[in-house]
ROSE-4610 file (N, C-alpha, C; in Angstrom, 1 decimal, always signed):
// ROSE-4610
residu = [X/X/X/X/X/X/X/X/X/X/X/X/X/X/X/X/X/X/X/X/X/X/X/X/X/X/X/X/X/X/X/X/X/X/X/X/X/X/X/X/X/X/X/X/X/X/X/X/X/X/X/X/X/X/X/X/X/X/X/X/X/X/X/X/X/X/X/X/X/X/X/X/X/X/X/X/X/X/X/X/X/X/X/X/X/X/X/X/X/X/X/X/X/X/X/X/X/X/X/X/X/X/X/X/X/X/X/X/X/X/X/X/X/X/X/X/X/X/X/X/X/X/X/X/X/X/X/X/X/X/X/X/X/X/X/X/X/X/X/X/X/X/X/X/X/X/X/X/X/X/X/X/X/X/X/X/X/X/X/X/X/X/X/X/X/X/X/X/X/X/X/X/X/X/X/X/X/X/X/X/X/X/X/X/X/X/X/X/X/X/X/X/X/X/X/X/X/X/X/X/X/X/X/X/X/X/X/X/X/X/X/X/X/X/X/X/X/X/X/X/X/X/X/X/X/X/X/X/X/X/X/X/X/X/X/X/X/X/X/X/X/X/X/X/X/X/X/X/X/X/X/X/X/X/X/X/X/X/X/X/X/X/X/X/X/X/X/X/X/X/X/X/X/X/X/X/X/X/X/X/X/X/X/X/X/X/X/X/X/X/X/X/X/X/X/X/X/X/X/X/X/X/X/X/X/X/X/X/X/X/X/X/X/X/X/X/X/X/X/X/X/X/X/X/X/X/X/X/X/X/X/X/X/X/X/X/X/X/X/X/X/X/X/X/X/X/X/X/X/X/X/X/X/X/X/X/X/X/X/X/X/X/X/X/X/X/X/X/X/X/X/X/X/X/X/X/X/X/X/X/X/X/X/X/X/X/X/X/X/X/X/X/X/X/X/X/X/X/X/X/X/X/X/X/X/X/X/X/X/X/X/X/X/X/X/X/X/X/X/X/X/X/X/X/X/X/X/X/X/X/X/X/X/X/X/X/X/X/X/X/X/X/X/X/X/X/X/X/X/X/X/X/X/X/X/X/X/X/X/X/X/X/X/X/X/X/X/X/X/X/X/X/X/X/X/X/X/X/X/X/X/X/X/X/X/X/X/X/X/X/X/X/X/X/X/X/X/X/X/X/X/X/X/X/X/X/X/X/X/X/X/X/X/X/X/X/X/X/X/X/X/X/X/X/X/X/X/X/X/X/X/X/X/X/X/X/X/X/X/X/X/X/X/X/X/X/X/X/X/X/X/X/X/X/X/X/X/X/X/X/X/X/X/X/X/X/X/X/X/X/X/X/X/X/X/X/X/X/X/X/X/X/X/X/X/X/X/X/X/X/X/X/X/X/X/X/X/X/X/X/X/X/X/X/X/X/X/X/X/X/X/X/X/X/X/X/X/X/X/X/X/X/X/X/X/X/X/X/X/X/X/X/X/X/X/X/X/X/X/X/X/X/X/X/X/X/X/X/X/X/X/X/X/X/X/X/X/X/X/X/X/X/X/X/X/X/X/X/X/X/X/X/X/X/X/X/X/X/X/X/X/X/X/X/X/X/X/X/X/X/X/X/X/X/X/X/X/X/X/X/X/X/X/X/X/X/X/X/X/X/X]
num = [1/1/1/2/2/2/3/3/3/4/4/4/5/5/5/6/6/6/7/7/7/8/8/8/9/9/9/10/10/10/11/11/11/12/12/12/13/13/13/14/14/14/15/15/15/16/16/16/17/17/17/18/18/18/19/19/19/20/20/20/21/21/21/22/22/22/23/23/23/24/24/24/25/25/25/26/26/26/27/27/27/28/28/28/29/29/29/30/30/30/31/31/31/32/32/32/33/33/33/34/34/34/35/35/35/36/36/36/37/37/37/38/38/38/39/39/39/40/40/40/41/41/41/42/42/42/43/43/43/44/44/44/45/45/45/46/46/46/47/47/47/48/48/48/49/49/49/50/50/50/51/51/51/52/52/52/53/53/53/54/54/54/55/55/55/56/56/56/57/57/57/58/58/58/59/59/59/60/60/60/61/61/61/62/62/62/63/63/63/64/64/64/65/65/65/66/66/66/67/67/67/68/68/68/69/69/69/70/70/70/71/71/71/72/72/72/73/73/73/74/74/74/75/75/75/76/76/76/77/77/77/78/78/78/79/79/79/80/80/80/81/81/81/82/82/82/83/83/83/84/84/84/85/85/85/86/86/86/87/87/87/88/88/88/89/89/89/90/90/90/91/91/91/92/92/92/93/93/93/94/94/94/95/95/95/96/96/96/97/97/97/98/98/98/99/99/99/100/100/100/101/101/101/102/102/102/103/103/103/104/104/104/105/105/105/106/106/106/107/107/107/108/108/108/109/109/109/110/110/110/111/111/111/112/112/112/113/113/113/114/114/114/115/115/115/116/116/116/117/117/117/118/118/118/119/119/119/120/120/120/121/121/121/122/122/122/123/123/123/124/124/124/125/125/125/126/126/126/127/127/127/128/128/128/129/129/129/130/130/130/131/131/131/132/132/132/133/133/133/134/134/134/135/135/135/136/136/136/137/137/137/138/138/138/139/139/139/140/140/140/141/141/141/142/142/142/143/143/143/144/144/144/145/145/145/146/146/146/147/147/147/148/148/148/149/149/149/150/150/150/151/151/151/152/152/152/153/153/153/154/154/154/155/155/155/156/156/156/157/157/157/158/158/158/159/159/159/160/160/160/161/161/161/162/162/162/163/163/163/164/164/164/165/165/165/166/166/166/167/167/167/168/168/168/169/169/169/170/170/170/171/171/171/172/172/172/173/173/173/174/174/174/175/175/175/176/176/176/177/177/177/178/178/178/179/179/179/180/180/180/181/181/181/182/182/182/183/183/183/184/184/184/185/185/185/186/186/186/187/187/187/188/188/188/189/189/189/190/190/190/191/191/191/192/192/192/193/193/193/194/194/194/195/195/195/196/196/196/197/197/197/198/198/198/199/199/199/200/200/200/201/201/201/202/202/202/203/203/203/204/204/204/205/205/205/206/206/206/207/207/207/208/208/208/209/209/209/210/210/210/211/211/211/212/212/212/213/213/213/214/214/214/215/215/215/216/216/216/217/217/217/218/218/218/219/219/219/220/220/220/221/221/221/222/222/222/223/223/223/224/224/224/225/225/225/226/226/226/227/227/227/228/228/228/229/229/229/230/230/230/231/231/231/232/232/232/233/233/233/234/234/234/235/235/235/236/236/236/237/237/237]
x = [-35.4/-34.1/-33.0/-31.8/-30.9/-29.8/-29.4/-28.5/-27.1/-26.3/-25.0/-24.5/-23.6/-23.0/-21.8/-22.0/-20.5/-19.1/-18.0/-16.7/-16.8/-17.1/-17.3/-18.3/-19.6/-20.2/-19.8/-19.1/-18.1/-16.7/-16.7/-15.3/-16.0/-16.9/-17.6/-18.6/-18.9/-19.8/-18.4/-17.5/-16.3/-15.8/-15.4/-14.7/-15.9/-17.1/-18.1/-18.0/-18.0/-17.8/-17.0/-15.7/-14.1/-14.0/-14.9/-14.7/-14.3/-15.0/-15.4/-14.2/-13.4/-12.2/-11.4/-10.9/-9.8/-8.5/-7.7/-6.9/-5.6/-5.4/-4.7/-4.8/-6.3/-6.3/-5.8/-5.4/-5.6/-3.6/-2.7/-0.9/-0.5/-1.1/-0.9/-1.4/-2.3/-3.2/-2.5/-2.2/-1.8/-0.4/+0.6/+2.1/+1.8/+0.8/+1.0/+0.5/-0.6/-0.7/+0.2/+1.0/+1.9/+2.9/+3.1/+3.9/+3.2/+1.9/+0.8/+1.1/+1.5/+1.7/+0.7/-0.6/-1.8/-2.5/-2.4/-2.6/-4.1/-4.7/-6.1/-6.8/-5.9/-6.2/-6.1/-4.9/-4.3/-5.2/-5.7/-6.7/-7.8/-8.6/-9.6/-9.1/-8.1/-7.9/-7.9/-7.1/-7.2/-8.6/-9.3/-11.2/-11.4/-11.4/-12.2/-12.1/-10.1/-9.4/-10.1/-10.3/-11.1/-12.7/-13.5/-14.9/-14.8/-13.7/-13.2/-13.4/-13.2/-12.2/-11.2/-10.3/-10.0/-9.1/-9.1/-8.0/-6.7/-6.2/-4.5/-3.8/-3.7/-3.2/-3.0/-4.4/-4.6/-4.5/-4.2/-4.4/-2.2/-1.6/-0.5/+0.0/-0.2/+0.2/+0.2/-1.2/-2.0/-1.8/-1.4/-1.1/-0.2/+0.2/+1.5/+2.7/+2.6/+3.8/+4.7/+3.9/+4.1/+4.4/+3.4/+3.8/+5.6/+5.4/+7.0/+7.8/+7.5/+8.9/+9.3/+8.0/+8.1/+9.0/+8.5/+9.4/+11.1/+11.4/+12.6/+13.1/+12.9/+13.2/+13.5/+12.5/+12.7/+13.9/+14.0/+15.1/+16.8/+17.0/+17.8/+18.6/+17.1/+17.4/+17.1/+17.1/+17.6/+16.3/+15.2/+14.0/+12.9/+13.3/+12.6/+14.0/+13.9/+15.0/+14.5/+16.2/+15.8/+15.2/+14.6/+14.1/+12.4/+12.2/+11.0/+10.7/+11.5/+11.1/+11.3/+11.7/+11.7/+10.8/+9.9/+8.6/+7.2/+7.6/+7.0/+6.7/+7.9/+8.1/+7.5/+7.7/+7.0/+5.2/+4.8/+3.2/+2.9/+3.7/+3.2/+3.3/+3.8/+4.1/+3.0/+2.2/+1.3/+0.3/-0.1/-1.2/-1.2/+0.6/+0.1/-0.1/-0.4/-0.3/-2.1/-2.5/-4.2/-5.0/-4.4/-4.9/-4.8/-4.2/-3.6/-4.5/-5.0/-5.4/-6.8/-7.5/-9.0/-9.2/-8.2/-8.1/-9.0/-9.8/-10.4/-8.5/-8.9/-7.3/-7.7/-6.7/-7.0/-7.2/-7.9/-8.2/-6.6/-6.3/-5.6/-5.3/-4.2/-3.5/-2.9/-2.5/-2.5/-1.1/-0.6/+0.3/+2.0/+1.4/+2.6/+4.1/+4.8/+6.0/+6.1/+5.6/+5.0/+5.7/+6.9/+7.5/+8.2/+8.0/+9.0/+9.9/+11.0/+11.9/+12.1/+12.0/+12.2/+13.2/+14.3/+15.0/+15.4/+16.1/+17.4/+18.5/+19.4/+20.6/+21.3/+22.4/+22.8/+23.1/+22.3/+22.7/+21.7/+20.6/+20.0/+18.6/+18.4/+17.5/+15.9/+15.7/+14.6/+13.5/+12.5/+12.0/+10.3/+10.2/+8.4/+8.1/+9.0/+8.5/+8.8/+9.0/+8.7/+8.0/+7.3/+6.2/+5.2/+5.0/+4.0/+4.3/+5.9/+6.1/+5.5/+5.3/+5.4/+3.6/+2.9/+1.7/+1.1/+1.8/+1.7/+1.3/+2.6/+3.3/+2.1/+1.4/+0.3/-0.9/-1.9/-2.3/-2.5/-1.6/-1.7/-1.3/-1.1/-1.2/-0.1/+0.6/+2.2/+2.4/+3.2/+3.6/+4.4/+4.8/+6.1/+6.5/+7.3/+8.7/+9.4/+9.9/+11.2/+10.4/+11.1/+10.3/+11.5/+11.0/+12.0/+12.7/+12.5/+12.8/+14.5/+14.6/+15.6/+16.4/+17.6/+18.8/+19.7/+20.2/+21.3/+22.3/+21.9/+23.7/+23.4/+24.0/+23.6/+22.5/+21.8/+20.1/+19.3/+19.8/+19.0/+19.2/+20.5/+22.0/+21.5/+21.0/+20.0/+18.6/+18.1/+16.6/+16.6/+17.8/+17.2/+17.9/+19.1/+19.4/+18.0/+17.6/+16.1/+15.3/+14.7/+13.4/+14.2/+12.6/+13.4/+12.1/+12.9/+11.8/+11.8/+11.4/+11.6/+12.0/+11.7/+12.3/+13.1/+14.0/+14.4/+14.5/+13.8/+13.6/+14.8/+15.0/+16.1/+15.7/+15.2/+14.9/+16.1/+16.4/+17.7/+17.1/+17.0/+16.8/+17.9/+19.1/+20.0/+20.9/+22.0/+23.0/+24.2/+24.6/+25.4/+25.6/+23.2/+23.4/+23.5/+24.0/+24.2/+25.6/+26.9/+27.7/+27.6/+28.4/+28.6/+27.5/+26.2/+25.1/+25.7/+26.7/+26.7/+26.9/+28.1/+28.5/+27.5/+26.6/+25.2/+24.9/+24.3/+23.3/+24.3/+25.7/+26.5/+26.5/+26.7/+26.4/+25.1/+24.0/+22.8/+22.4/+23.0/+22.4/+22.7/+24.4/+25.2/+24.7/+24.1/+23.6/+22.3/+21.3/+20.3/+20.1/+18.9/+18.2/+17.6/+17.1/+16.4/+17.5/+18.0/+19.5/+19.1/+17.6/+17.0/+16.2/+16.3/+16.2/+16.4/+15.6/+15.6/+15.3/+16.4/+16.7/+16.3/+15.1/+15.1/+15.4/+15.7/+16.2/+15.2/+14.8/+14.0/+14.6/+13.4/+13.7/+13.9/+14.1/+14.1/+15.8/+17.1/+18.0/+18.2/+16.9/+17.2/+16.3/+15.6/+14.8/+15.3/+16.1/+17.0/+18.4/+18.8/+20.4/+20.1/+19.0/+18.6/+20.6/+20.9/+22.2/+23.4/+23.6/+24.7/+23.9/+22.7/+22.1/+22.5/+22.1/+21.7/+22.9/+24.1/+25.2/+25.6/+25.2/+25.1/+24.5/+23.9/+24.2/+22.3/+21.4/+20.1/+19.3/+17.8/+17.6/+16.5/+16.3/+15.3/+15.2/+15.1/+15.0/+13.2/+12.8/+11.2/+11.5/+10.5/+10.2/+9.9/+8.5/+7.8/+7.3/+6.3/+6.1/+5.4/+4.1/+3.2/+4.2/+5.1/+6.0/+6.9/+7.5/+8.3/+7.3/+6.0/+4.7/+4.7/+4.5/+3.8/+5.8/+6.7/+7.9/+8.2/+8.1/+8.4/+7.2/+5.9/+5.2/+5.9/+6.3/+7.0/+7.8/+9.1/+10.5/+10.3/+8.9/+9.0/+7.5/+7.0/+5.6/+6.8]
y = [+56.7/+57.1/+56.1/+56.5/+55.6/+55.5/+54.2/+54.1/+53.6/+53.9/+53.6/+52.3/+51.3/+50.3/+50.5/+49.5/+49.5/+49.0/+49.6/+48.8/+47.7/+46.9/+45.1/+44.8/+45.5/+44.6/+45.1/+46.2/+46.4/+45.0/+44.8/+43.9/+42.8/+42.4/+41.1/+40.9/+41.7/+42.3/+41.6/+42.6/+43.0/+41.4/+40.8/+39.0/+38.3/+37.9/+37.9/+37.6/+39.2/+38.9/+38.9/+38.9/+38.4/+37.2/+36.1/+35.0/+33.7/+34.0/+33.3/+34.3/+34.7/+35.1/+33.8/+33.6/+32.9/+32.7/+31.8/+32.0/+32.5/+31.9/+32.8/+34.7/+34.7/+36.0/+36.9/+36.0/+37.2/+37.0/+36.8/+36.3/+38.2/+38.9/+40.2/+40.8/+40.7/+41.4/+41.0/+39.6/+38.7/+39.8/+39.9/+40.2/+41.6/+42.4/+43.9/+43.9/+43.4/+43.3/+43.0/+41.9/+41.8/+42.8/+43.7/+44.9/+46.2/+46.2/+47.2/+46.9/+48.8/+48.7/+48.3/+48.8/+48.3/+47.1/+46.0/+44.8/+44.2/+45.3/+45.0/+44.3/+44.9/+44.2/+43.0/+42.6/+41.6/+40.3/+40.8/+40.2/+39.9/+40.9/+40.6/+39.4/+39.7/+38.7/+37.5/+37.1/+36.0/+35.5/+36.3/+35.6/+35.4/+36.3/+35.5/+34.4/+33.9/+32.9/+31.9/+32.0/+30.6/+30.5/+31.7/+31.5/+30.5/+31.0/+29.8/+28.3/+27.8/+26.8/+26.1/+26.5/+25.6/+24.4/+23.3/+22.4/+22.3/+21.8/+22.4/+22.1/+21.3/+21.5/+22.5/+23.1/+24.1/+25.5/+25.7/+26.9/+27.1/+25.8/+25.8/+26.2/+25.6/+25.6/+26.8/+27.6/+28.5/+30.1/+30.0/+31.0/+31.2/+30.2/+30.3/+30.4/+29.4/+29.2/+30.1/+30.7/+31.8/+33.3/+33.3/+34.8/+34.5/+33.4/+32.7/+33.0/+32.4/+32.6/+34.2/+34.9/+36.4/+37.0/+36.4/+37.6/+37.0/+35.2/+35.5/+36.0/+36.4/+37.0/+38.4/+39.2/+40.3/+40.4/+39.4/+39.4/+39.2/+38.6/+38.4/+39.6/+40.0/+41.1/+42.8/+43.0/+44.1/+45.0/+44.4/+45.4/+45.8/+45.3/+45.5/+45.1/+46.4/+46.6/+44.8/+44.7/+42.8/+42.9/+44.1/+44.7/+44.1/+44.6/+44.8/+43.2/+42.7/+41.1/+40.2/+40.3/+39.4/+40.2/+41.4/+41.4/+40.9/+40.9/+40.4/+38.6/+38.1/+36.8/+36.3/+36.8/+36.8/+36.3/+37.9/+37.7/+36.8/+36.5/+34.8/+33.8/+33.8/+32.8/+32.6/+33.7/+34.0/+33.4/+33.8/+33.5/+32.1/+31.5/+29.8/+29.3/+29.6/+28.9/+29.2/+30.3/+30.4/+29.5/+29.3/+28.8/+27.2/+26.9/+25.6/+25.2/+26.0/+25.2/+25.5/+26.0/+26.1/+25.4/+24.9/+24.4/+22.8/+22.6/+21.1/+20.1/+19.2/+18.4/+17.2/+16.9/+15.5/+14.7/+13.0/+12.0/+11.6/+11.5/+11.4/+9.7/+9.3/+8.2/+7.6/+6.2/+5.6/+6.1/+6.5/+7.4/+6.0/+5.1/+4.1/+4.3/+4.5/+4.5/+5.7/+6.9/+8.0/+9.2/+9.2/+10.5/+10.9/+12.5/+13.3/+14.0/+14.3/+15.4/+16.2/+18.2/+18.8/+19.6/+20.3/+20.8/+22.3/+22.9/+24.0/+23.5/+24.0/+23.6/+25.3/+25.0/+25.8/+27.1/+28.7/+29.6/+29.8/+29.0/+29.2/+30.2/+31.0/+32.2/+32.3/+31.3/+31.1/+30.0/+30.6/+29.5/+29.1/+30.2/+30.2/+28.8/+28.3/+27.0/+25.9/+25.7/+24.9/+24.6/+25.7/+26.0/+25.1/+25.0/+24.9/+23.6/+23.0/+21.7/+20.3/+21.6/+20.7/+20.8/+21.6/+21.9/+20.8/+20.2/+19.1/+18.3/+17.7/+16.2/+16.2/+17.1/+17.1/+16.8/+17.3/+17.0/+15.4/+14.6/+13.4/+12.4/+13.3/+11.9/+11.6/+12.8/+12.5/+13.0/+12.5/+13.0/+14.2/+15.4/+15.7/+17.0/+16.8/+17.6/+18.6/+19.3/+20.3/+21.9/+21.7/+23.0/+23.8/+25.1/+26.4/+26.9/+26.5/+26.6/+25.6/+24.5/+23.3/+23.6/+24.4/+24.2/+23.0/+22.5/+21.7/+21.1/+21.4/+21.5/+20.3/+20.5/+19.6/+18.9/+20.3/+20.1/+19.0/+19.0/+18.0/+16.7/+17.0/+15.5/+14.9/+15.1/+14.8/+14.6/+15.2/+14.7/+13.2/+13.1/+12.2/+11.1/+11.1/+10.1/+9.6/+10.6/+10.3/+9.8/+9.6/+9.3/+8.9/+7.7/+7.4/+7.4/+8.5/+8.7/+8.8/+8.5/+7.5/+8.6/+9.3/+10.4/+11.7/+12.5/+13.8/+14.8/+15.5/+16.6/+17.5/+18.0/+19.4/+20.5/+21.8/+22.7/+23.7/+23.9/+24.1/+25.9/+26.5/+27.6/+28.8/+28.2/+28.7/+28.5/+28.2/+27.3/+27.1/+28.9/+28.9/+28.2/+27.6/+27.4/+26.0/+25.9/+24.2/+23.9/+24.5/+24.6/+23.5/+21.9/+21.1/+20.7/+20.4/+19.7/+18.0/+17.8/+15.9/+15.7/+16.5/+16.2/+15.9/+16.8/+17.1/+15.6/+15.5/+14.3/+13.0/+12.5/+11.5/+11.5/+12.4/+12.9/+12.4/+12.5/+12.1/+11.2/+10.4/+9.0/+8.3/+8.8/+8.0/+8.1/+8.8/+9.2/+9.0/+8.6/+8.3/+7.0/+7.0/+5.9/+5.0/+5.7/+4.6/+4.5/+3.6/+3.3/+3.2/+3.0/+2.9/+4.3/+5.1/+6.6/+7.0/+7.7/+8.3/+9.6/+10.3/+12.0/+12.2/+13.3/+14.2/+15.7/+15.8/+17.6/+17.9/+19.3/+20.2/+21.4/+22.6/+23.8/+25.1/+26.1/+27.0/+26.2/+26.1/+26.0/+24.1/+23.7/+22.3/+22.4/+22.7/+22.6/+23.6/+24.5/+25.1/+24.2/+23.1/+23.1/+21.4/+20.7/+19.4/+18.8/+18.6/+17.9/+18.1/+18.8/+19.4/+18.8/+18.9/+18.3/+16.7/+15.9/+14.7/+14.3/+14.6/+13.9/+13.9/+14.5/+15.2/+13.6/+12.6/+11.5/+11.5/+12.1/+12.5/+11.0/+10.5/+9.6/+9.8/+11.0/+11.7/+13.1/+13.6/+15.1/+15.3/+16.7/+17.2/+18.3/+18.3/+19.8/+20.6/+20.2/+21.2/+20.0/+21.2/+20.5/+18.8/+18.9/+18.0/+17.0/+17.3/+16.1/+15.2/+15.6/+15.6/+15.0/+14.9/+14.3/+12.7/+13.3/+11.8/+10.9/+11.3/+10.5/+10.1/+10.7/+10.0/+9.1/+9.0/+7.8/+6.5/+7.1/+6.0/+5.1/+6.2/+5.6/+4.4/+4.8/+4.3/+3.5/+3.2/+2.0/+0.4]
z = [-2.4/-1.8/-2.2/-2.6/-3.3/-1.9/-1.7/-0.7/-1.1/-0.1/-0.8/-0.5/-1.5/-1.1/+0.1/+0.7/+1.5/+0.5/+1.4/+0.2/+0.5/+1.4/+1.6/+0.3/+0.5/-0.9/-1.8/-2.0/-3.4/-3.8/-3.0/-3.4/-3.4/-2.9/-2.9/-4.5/-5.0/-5.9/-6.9/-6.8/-8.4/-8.3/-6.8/-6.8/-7.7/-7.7/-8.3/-10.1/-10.4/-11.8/-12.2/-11.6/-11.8/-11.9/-11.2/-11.4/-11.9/-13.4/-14.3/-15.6/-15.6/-16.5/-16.5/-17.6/-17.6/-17.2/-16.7/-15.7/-16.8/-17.7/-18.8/-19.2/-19.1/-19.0/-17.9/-16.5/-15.4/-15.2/-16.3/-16.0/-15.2/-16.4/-16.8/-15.2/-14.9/-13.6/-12.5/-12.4/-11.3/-10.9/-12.2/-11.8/-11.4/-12.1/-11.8/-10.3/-10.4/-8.3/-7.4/-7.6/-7.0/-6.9/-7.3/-7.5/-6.7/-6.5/-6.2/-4.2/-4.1/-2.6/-1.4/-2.5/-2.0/-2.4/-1.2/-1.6/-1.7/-2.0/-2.2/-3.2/-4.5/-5.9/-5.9/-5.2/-4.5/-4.3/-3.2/-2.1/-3.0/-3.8/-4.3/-6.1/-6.6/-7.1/-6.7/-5.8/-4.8/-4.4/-4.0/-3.8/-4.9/-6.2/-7.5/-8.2/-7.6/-7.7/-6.8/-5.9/-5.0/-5.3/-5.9/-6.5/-7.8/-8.6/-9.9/-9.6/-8.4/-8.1/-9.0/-9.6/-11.1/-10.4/-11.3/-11.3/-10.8/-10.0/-9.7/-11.1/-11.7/-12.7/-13.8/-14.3/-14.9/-14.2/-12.9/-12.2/-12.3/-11.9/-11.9/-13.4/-14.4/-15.8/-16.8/-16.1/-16.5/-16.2/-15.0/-14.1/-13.1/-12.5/-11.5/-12.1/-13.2/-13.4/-14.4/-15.7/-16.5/-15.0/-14.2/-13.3/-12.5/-12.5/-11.8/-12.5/-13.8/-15.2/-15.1/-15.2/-15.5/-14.5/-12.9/-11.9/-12.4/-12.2/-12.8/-13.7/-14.8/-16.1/-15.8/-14.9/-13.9/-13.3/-12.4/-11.2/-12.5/-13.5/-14.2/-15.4/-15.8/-16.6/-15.7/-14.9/-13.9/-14.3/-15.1/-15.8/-14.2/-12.9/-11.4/-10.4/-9.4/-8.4/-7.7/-7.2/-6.2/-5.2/-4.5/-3.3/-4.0/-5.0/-5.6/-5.8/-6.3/-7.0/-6.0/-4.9/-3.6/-2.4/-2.8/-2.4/-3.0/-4.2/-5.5/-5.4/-4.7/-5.2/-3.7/-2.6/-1.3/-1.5/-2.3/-2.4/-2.8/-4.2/-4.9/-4.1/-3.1/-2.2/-1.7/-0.7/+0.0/-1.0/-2.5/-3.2/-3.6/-3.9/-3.8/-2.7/-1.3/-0.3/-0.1/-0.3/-0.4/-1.7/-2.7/-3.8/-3.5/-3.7/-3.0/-2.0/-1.5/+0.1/-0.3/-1.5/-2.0/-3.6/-4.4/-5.5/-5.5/-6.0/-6.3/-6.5/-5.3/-5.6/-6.6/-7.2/-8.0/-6.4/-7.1/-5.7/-5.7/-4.1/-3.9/-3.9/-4.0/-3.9/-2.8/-2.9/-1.7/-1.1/+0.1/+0.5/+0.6/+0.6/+1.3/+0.3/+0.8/+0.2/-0.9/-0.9/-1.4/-0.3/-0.2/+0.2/+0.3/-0.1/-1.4/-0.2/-0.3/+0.5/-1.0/-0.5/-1.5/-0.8/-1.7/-1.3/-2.0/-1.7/-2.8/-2.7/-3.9/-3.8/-2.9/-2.1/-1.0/-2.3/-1.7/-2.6/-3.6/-3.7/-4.6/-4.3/-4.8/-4.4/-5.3/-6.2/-6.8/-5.8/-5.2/-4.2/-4.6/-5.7/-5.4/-6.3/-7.2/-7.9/-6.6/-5.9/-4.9/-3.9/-3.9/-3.1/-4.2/-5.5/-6.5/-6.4/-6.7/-6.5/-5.2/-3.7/-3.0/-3.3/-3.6/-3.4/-4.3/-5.6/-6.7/-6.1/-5.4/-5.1/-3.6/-2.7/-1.9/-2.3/-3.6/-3.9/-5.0/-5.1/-5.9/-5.1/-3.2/-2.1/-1.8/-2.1/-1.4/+0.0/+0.7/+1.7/+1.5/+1.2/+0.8/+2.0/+2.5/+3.5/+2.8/+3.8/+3.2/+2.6/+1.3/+0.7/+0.3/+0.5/+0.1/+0.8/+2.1/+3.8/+3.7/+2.9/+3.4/+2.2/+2.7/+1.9/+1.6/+0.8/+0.2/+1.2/+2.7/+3.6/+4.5/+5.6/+6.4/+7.4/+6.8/+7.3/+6.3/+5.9/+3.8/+4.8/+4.8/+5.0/+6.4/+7.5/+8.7/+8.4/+7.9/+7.5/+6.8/+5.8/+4.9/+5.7/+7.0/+7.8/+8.8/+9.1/+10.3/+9.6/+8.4/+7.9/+6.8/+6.4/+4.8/+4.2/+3.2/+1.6/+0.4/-0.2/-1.2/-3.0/-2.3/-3.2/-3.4/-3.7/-3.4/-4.0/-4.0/-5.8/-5.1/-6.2/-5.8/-7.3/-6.5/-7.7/-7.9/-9.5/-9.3/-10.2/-9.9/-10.4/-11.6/-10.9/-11.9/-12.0/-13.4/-14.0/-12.7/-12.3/-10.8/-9.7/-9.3/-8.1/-8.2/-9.1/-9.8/-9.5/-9.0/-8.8/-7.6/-7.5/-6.4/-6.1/-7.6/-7.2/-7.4/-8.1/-8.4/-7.1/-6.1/-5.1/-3.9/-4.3/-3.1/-2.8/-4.5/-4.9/-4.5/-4.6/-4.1/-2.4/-1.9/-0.4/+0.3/-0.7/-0.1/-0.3/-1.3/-1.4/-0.2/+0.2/+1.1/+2.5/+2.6/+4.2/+4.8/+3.1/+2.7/+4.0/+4.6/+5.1/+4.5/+3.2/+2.1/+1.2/+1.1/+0.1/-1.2/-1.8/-3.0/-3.4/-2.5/-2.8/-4.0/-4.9/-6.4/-6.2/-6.9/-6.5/-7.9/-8.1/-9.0/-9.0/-10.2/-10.2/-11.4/-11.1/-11.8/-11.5/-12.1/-12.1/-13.1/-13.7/-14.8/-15.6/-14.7/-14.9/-15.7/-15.0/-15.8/-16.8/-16.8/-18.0/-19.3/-19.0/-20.4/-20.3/-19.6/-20.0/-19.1/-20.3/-19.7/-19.5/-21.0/-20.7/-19.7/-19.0/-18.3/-16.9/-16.3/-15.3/-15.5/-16.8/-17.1/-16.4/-16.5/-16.3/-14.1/-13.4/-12.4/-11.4/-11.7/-11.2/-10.7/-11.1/-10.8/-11.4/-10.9/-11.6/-12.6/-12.3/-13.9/-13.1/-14.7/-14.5/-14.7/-14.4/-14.3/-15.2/-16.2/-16.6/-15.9/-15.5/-14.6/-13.3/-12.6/-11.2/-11.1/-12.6/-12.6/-13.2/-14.1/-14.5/-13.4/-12.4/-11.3/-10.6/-10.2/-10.1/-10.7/-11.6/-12.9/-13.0/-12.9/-13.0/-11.5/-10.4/-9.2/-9.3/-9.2/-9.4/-10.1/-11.0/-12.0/-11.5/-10.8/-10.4/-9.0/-8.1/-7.2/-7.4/-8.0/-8.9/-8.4]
């Protein structure tokens, strides 16, 4: 007598041999689920992703960060409604916050004098690379605050008076929301509790238009998240 599987051991079965795919392979899969009303694919992508365990490095480089590029390139060239790509950009949120919190971390490092405040610049609407950023700068023993949640304003300008840390990333997602960033970065030095404070800027918009940031009063720019990583080490060593 042949008996039937349940859908539980069906999805448990397919996460299984999904597993062991390469994280390069699944850029394609990852974006079209995120689009899929039914967030099942979803879900079961996500388990095959934590049976992997991969590297945060490689999981970020590999796959977050190319599915990130893609929805902006989306949201810019009008090829998916903004309804669609800020539900889109949502789910990735939801999948770096699960990945992240099952990824093998590098060993962490000694925490003293090791904390990052991350920000947006006020207006800025690209938020899922800082989610990846703060997820970095956690795993290599940072303390790091803020996020995608802390805009540019006077909420930034209070935090960095109450606490002092030693660093300030600002992800700048696009050339516009760059509009009255030297100002920001002069504003927050001054208000800064740690007066030796080193602000970095990253983002899609600094990494295509390094020179036009360079000048903006920043004390190193980031490519990406793991660089912004490996240079605040540096600035405060």
């Amino acid at each position: 007598m042949r008996c039937g599987r349940s859908a539980e051991a069906d999805s448990v079965s397919t996460a299984g041999r999904e597993a062991g795919r390469p994280l390069e392979a699944r850029v394609e899969e990852l974006l079209s689920a995120l689009f899929e009303k039914d967030r099942t694919r979803l879900a079961l992508l996500v388990e095959a992703l934590r049976e992997q365990r991969p590297r945060l490095v490689h999981l970020y480089r590999a796959l977050l960060v190319p599915v990130a590029a893609r929805l902006g390139n989306m949201w810019r060239d009008d090829s998916a409604s903004f309804v669609d790509v800020t539900v889109a950009s949502a789910r990735l949120q939801f999948v770096v916050n699960e990945l992240t919190a099952h990824v093998d971390l590098d060993p962490p490092r000694a925490a003293l004098d090791r904390r990052v405040l991350l920000a947006r610049p006020r207006g800025e609407a690209h938020t899922i690379g800082l989610a990846i950023v703060e997820a970095c700068f956690r795993s290599a023993g940072w303390e790091a605050c803020g996020g995608a949640v802390l805009e540019a304003d006077s909420a930034l300008f209070s935090e960095l008076q109450s606490r002092s840390y030693s660093v300030l990333g600002l992800s700048v997602g696009s050339i516009a929301a760059a509009e009255g960033l030297a100002e920001t970065i002069k504003a927050a030095r001054k208000v800064s509790r740690n007066r030796a404070i080193k602000v970095c800027l990253g983002g899609a918009a600094v990494a295509g238009e390094p020179r036009l940031f360079a000048a903006m009063g920043a004390d190193f720019l980031a490519d990406d998240a793991m660089d912004a990583v490996v240079r605040a080490g540096q600035a405060v060593a």
